[in-house]
C-alpha positions in Angstrom: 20.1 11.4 19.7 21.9 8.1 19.9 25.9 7.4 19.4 26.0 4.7 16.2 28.6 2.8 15.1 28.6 1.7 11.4 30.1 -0.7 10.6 31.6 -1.5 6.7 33.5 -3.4 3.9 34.3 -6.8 5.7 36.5 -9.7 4.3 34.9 -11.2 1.3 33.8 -10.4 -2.3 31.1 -7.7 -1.2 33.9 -5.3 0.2 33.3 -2.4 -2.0 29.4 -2.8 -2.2 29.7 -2.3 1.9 31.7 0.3 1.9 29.3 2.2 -0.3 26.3 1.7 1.5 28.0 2.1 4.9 29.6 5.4 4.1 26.1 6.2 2.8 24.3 5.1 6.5 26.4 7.1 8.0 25.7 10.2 6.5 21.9 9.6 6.5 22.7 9.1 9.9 24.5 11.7 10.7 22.3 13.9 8.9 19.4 12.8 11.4 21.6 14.1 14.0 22.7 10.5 15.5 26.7 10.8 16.6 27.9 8.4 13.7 31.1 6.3 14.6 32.6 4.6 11.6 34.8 1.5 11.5 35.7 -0.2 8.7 36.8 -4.1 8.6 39.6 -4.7 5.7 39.8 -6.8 2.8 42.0 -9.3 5.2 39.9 -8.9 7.9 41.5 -6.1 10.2 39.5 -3.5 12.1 40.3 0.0 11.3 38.8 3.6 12.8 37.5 6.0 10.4 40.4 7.2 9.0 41.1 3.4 8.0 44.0 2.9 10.9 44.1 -0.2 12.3 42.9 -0.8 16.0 42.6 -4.5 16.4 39.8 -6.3 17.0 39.8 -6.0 21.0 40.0 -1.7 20.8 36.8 -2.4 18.1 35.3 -4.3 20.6 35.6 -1.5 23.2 34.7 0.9 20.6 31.2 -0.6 20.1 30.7 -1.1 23.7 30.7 2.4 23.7 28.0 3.0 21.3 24.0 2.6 22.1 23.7 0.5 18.9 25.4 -1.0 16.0 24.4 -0.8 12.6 26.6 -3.7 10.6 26.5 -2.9 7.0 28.7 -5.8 5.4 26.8 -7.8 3.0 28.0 -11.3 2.6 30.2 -13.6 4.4 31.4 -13.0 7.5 29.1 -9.8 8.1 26.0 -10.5 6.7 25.8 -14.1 7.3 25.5 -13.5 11.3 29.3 -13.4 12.3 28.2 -9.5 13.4 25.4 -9.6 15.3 26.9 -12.7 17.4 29.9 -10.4 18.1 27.1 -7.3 19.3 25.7 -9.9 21.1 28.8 -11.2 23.2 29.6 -7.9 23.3 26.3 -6.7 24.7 25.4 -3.9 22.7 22.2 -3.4 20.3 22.6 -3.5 16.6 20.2 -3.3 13.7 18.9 -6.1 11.7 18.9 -10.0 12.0 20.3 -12.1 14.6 22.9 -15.1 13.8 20.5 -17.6 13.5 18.5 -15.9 10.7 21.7 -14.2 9.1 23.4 -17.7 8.5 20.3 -19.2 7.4 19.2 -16.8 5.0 23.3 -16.6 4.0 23.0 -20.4 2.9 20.9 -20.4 -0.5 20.7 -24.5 -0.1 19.1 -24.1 4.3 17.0 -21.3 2.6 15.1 -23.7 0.7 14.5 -26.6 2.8 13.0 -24.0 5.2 10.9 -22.3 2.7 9.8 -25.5 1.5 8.8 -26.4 5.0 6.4 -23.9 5.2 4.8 -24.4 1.6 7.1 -21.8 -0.4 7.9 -22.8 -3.9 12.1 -22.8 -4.6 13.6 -23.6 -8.0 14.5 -27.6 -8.4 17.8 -27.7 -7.7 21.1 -29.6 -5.7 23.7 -28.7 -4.2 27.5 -29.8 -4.8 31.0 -29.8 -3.4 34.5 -30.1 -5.3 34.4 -33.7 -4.6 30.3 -34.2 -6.3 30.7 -31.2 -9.2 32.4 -33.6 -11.7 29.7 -36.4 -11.7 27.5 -33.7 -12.4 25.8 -34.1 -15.7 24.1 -31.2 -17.3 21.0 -31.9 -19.5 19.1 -28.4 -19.3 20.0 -25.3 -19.0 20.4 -24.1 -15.1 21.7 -21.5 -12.9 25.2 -22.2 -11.0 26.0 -20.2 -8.3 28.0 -20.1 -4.8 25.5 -21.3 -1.6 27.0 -18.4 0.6 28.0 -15.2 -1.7 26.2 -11.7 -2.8 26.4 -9.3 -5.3 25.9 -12.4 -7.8 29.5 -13.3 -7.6 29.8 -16.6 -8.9 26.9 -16.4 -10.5 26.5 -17.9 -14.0 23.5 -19.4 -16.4 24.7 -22.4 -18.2 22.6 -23.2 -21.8 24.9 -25.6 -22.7 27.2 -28.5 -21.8 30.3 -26.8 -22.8 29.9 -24.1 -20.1 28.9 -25.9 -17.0 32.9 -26.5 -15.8 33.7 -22.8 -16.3 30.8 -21.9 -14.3 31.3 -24.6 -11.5 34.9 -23.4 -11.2 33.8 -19.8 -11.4 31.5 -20.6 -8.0 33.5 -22.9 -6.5 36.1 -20.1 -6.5 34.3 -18.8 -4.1 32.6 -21.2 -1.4 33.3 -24.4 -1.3 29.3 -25.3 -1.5 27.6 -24.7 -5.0 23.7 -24.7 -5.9 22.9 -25.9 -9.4 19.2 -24.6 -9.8 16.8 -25.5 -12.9 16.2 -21.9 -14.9 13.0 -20.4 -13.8 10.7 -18.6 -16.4 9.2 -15.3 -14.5 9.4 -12.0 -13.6 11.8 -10.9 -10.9 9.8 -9.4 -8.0 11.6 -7.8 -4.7 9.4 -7.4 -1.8 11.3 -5.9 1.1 9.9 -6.8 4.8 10.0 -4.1 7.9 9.8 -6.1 11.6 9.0 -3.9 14.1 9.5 -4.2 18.1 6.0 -5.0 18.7 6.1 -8.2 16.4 4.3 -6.3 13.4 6.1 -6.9 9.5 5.1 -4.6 6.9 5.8 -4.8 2.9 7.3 -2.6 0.8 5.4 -1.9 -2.5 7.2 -4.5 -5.0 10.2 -3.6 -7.2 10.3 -5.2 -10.8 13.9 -6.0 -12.3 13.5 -6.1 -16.1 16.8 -7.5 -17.6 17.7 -9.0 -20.8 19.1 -12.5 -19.4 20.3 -13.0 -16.0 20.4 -10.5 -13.3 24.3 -11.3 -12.6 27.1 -9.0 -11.2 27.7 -6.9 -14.4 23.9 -6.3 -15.0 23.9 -5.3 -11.1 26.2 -2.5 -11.1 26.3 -1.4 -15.1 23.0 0.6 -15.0 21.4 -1.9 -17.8 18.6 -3.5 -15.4 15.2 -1.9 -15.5 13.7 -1.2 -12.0 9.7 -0.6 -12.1 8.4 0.6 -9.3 6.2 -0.3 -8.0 5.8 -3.7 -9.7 2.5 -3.6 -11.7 1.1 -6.4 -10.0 -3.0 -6.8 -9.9 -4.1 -7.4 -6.3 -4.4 -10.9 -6.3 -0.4 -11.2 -7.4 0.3 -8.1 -4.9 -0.9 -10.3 -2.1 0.7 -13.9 -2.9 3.7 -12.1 -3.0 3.6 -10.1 0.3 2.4 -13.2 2.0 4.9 -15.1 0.8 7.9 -12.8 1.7 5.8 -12.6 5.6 6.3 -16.2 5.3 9.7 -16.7 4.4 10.8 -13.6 7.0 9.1 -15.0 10.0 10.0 -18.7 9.1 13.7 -17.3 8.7 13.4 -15.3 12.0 14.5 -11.8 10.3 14.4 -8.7 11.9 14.7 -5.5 10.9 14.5 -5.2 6.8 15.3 -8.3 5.4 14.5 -8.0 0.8 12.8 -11.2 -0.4 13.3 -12.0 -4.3 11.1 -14.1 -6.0 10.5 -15.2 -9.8 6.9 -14.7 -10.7 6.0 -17.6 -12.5 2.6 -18.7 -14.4 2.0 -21.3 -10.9 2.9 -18.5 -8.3 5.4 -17.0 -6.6 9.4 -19.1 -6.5 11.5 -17.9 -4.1 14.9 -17.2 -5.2 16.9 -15.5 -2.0 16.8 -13.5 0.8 18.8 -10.8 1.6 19.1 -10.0 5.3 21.4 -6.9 4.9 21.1 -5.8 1.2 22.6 -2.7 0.0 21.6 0.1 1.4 22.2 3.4 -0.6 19.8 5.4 -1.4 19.9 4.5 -4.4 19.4 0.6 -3.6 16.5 -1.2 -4.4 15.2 -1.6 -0.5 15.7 2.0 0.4 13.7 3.2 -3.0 11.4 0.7 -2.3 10.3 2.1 1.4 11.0 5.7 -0.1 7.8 5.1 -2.8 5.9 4.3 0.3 6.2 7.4 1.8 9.6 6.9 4.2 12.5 9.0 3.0 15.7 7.0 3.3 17.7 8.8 6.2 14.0 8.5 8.3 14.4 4.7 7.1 17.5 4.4 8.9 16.4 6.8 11.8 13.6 4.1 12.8 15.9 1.4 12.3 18.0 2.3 15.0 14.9 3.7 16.9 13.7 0.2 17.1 16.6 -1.6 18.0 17.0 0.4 20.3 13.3 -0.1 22.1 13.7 -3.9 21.0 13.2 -6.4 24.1 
């Protein structure tokens, strides 16, 4: 078996998230038989062993150098949107998942949809402000505010009215300095999580349904109140739109490994909504349930994730 580094938490609003579905990996992992080394980067950004002592970021460096492959498991800035795998990369050493050009593109809501709508994929109407633009912004329907750059659905609101379009601009520009004001899309929330393999095949999970009340935001996220049907009961035309659409959007991205593709189900087709190049990843989260109701157990999940990145080109 293979000696793994895992990598969790990070510096931005996703810390605990990670840290739960690292310490997770790594157990899977472990539980495969891999040689699991964990390291842990802080809430302000310092590199720590597994028992959370700090080693600075050269003695990580050496640390993953001494690994056969990486497996990065921080969601959001600075982790998920490439900053990892282009430090595996000038470090030399294999990791799991996308590369830096498809973790900062699929990090950036706003570069996600001018490259889904280059290739014909239907995103939510929508533009995109700065501190300096969000005051001439003048609401006149309700729309979805949110950060370009964050996870979790931090930021995150659903303005109906005028009255609460400065809380919610304030609320995302508290967190990038980018913000996407999107018109509200009428559908059902569809997940369809994407498997790249060495040999240049993808393959779709079945799709997961998320049945909320409202708007799938932080608190519906984590309180247990969000309805998960899977799989999606989708008739085979719908099925198929939706897989090639997420085949689309991964390829045109240039994802590897799993990447989870959310859309809205609308009356005219499928409306892409993100892409999440390293969601979370307990076995409890939506991707690993997802590939466990097609018949791949989540620690064998993992297993063939490091499998092929370690028999990638």
């Amino acid at each position: 078996m293979s000696r793994v580094a895992v990598i969790g938490g990070g510096q931005n609003c996703e810390h605990e998230v990670s840290l739960a579905s690292a310490a997770s990996v790594a157990d899977a992992l472990a539980s495969c038989g891999h040689e699991v080394v964990r390291l842990t980067i802080s809430p302000d950004g310092a590199w720590c062993d597994a028992d959370r002592r700090p080693i600075g970021l050269a003695a990580a460096v050496e640390v993953l150098r001494g690994c056969d492959v990486v497996v990065p498991v921080v969601h959001g800035p600075r982790g998920e949107d490439g900053t990892l795998a282009a430090l595996c990369d000038l470090a030399g050493v294999r990791y799991v998942g996308s590369g830096l050009r498809a973790g900062a593109l699929a990090m950036d809501k706003w570069t996600t949809k001018l490259v889904a709508g280059a290739v014909g994929i239907a995103t939510a109407p929508g533009v995109l402000l700065t501190p300096a633009s969000a005051p001439t912004y003048a609401w006149s329907h309700p729309v979805v505010v949110k950060p370009v750059a964050a996870g979790s659905s931090h930021g995150v609101s659903l303005v109906r009215t005028p009255e609460e379009l400065p809380t919610a601009l304030a609320a995302a520009l508290a967190l990038d300095d980018r913000v996407l004001v999107e018109d509200l899309v009428v559908g059902r929330e569809i997940d369809v999580a994407v498997l790249g393999r060495p040999d240049g095949s993808r393959s779709c999970s079945p799709a997961l349904e998320i049945v909320v009340d409202g708007l799938f935001d932080l608190e519906t996220k984590y309180d247990g109140s969000a309805d998960f049907r899977l799989p999606a009961a989708l008739d085979e035309v719908e099925r198929k739109v939706l897989e090639e659409a997420a085949l689309a959007t991964y390829d045109a991205l240039g994802c590897a490994g799993v990447a989870r593709v959310d859309f809205f189900l609308t009356a005219a087709g499928p409306v892409l909504n993100e892409v999440n190049t390293m969601p979370g990843f307990t076995a409890a989260s939506q991707v690993p349930r997802m590939f466990a109701a097609a018949g791949l157990p989540y620690a064998e999940l993992l297993d063939l994730l490091v499998r092929d990145a370690l028999a990638a080109p």
